[in-house]
N, C-alpha and C positions, 0 to 999 in steps of 0.2 A: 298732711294736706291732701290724701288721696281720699281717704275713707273718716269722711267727717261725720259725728253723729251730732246733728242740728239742735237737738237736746240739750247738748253737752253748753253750747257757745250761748251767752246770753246777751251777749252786744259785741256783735260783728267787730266793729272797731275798736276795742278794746282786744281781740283776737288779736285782730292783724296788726296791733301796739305790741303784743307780747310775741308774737313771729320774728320782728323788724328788730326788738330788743335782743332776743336770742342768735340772729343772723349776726347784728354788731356783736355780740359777746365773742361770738366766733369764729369773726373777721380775721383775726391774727393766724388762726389756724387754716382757713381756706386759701387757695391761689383765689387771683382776681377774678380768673376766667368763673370758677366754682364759685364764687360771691355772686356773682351776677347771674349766676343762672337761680341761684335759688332767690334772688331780690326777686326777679321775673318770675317767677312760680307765685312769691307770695304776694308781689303786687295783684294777681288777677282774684277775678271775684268769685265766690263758692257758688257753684255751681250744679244740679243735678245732674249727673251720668250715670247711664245706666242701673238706674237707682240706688245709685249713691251721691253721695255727698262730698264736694270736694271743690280744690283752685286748681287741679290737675285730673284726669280722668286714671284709669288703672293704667290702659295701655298707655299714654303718655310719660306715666312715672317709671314702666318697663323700657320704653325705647330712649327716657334719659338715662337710665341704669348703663343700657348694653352700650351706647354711646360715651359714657363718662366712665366708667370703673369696667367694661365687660372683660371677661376674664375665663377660662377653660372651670367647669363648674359651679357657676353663679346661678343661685336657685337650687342648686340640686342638693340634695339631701347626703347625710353621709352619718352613720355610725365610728364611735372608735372604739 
């Protein structure tokens, strides 16, 4: 939902039909709090930022990362 390629989607709403269906799939597995946050992401509408495409912008989809899951090396790269 951050880096959409407008290409891809040929009717908006049939998108956001298969969002709403994958969200309930994965209702059981989410807490409430985490259901609702991503309902509100997929409710809004696609949007250009900074030429991209998307219901979220980049920095949006980072500051609900660090806020929801952030954790000592998120993002960071690591061999083993």
């Amino acid at each position: 939902v951050v880096q959409i390629n407008p290409e891809d989607i040929e009717d908006e709403d049939e998108y956001n039909k298969d969002l709403f269906a994958m969200l309930e799939s994965h209702k059981p597995y989410l807490s409430s709090e985490r259901f609702e946050i991503l309902k509100s992401v997929y409710e809004k509408e696609i949007e250009e930022n900074d030429d991209e495409f998307g219901k979220i912008s980049i920095d949006e989809y980072y500051e609900l990362l660090n806020k929801e899951i952030d954790f000592p090396g998120i993002n960071k790269k690591f061999t083993i």
